[in-house]
C-alpha positions in Angstrom: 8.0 15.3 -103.7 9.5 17.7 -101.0 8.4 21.0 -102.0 5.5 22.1 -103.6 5.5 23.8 -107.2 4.2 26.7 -108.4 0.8 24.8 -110.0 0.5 23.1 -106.3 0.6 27.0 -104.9 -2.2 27.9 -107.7 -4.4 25.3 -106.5 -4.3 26.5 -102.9 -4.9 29.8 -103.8 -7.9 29.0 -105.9 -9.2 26.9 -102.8 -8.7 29.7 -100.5 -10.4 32.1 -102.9 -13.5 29.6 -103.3 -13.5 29.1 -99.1 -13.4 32.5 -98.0 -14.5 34.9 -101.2 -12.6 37.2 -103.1 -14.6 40.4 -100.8 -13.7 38.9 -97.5 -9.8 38.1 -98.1 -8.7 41.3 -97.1 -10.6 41.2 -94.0 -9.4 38.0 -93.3 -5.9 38.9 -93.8 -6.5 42.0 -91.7 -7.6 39.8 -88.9 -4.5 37.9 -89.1 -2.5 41.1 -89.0 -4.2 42.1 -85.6 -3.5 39.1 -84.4 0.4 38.8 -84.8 0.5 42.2 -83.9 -0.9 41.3 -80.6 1.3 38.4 -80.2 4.8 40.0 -80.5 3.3 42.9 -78.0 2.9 40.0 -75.9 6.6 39.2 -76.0 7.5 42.3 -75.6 5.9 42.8 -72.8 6.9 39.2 -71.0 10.5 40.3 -71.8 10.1 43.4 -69.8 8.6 41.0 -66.8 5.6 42.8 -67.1 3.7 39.1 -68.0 2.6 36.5 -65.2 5.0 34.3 -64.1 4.1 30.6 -65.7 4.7 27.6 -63.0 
């Protein structure tokens, strides 16, 4: 009841293929990618003090 098995996983996938389209996946994912990639240059940047200070 913990974790999820591989049929659980199958049925998410199928969902996510129905939501979003089998075309616009990559896109999506692509998106997703920017975005971390934006994030951890953000934390890069705040550990070089180069961020605004947060009260």
């Amino acid at each position: 009841m913990g974790s999820f098995s591989l049929f659980h996983w199958a049925i998410v996938l199928l969902a996510v293929l129905l939501l979003f389209g089998a075309g616009k996946l990559p896109s999506v994912m692509g998106d997703l990618a920017k975005g971390v990639r934006s994030f951890k240059a953000g934390l890069k940047e705040e550990d070089r003090g180069g961020g605004t200070p947060v009260a």
